[in-house]
C-alpha positions as CSV (number, residue, x, y, z in Angstrom):
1,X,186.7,219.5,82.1
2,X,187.0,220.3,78.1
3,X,185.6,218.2,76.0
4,X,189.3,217.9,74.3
5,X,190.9,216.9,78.1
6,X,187.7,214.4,78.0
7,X,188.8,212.9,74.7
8,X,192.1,212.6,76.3
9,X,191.1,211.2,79.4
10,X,189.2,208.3,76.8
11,X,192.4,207.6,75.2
12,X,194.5,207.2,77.8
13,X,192.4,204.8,79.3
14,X,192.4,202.3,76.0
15,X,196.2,202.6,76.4
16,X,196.2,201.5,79.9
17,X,194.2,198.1,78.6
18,X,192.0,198.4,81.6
19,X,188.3,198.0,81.5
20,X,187.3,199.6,84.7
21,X,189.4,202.6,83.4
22,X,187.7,202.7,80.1
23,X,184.2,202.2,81.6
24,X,184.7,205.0,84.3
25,X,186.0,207.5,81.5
26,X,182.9,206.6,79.2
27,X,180.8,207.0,82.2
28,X,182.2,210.7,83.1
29,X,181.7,211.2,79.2
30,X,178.0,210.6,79.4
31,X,177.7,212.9,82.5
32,X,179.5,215.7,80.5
33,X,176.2,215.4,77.6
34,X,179.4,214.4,75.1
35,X,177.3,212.2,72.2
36,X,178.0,209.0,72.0
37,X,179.5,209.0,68.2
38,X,182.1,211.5,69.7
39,X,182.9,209.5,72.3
40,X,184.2,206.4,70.5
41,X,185.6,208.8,67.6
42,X,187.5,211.7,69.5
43,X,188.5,209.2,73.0
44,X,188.0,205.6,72.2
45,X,189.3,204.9,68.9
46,X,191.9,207.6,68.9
47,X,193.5,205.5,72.0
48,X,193.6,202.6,70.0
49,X,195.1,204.4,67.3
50,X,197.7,204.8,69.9
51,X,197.9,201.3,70.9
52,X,198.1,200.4,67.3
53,X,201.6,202.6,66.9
54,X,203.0,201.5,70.0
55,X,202.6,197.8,68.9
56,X,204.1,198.9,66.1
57,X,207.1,200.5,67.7
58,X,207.9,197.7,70.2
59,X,206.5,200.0,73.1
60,X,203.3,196.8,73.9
61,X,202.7,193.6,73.0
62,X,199.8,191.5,71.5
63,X,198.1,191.1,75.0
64,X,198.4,194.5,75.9
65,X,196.4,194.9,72.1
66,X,194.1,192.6,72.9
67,X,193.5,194.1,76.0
68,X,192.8,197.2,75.6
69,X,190.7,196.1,72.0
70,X,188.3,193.8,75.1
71,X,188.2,197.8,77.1
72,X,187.5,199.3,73.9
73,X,184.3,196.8,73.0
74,X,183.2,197.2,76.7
75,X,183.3,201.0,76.8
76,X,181.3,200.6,73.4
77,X,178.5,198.7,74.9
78,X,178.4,201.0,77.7
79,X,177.0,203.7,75.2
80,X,175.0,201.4,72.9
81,X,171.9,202.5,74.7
82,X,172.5,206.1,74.7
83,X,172.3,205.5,70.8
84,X,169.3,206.4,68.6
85,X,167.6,203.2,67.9
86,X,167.7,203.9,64.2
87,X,171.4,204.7,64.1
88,X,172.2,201.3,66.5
89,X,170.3,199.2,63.4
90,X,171.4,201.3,60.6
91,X,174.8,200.2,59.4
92,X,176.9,202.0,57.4
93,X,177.5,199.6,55.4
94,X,179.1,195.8,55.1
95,X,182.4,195.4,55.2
96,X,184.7,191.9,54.6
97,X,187.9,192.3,55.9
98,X,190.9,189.9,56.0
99,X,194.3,189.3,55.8
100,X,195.6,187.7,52.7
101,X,197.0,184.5,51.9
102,X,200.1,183.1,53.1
103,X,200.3,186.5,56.2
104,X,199.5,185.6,59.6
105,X,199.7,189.4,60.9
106,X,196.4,189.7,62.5
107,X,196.8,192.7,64.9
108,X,196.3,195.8,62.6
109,X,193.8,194.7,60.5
110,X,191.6,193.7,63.9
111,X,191.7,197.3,65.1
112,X,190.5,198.2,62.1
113,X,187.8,195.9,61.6
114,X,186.9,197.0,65.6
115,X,187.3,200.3,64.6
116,X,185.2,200.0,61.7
117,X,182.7,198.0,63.8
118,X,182.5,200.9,66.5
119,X,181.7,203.4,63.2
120,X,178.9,202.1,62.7
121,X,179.7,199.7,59.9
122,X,178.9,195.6,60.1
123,X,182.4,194.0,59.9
124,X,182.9,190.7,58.3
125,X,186.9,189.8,60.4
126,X,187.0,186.3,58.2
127,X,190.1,186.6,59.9
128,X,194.3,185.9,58.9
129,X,195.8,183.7,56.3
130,X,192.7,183.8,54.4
131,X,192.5,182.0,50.9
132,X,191.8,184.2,48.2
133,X,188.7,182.4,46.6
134,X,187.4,183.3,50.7
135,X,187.4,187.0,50.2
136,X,185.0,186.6,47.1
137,X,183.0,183.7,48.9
138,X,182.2,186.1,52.1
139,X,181.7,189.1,49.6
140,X,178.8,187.0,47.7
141,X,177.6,185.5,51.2
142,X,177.2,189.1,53.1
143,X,176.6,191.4,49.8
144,X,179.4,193.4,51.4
145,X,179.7,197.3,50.4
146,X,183.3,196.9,50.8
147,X,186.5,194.8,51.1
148,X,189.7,195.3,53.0
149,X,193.1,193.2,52.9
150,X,195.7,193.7,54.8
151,X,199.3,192.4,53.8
152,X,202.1,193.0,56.0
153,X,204.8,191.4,54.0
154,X,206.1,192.2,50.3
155,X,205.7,188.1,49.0
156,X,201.9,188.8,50.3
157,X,200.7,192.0,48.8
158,X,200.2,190.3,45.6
159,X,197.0,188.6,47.3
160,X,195.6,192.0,46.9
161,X,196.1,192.4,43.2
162,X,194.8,188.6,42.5
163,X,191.4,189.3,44.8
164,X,190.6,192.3,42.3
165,X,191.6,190.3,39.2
166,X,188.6,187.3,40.3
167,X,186.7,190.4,41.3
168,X,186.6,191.4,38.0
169,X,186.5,187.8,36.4
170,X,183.5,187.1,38.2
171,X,182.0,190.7,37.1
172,X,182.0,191.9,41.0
173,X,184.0,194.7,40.6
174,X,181.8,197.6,40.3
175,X,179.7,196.4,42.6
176,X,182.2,196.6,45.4
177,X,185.2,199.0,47.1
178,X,188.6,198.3,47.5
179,X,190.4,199.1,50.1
180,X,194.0,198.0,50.9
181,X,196.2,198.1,53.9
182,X,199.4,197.2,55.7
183,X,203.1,197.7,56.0
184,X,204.6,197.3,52.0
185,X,201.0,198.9,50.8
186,X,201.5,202.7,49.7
187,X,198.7,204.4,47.8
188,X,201.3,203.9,44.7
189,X,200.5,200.0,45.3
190,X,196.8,200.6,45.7
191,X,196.5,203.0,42.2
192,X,199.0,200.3,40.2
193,X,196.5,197.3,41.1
194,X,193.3,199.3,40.9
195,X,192.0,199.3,44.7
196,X,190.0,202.5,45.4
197,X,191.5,203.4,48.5
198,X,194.9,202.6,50.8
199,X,194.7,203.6,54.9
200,X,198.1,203.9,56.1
201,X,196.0,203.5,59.9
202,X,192.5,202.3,61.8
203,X,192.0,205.5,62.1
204,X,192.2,206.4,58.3
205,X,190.7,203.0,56.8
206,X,187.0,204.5,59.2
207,X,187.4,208.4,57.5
208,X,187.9,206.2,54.3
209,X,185.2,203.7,54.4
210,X,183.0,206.4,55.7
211,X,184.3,208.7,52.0
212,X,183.6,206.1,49.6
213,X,180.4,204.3,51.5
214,X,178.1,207.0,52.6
């Protein structure tokens, strides 16, 4: 089997939200010599990609998310120990990432932050709803490298643009990336309020993070 019809095997298992599925694919993945990096890049996170646009398209629900986010963890541990020990402790970088204010959409911005988390990066999820003066809190608390916030409605994006205003109050700002996210965001939004990046997906927030933090 090619490594691409590997990849694909991976992803089609993190649709099908079943662990034993994920775990068997990871397992044949090892057996084919494929590192472990490529394995949660190329098969693991592209299917949750995929499970991220079929939520999005009414195609599954949040269980079946949830789901196959639980497979996608479990196939991670599965190749924690094929990792080099210095690349299992070195991180990345810290990331705090949340949604805003006054927006109880969760599901996106967890596959990102699992996403993120499988990377390589250590991932604050403080979670949805989050009050503003939190964000900067959890940013002091962790020394995060970064900061993500997710808005999925119009009324909330402007959560985004106050978080880099105290940012800069506070004289955090160059200290610490931007990066913004969700439905109404466009990279328009992010240049007009002075975020460094905008991810349309998981899968694009990770090759961002990864641009601005390494």
């Amino acid at each position: 089997m090619s490594n691409e019809e590997m990849y694909k095997e991976l992803s089609d298992a993190i649709v099908s939200c079943k662990n034993d599925a994920v775990e068997a694919a990871v397992e044949k993945a090892r057996g084919q010599g494929i590192a472990p990096a490529d394995i949660i890049e190329n098969g693991l996170a592209a299917g949750m990609n995929e499970v991220g646009i079929l939520f999005e398209r009414g195609k599954l629900f949040l269980p079946h998310v949830m789901m196959a986010a639980g497979a996608m963890e479990a196939g991670v541990a599965l190749l924690e120990a094929d990792m080099p020990k210095d690349a299992a402790s070195k991180k990345l970088g810290v990331i705090v990432n949340g949604t805003v204010e006054g927006d109880v959409h969760d599901i996106g911005k967890s596959i990102v932050s699992t996403m993120l988390q499988s990377a390589g990066f250590e991932v604050h999820d403080i979670g949805r709803d989050v009050p503003l003066q939190v964000f900067i809190d959890k940013i002091k608390e962790t020394d995060a490298d970064m900061v993500g916030m997710s808005a999925l409605m119009t009324t909330t994006l402007q959560g985004q643009k106050d978080v880099i205003e105290m940012l800069k109050e506070q004289g955090m700002r160059d200290n610490i990336k931007v990066m913004v996210g969700g439905a109404p965001a466009t990279q328009a939004w992010a240049e007009k309020i002075g975020a460094d990046c905008y991810a349309e997906n998981a899968s694009e927030a990770v090759a961002k993070a990864k641009e601005l933090l390494i």
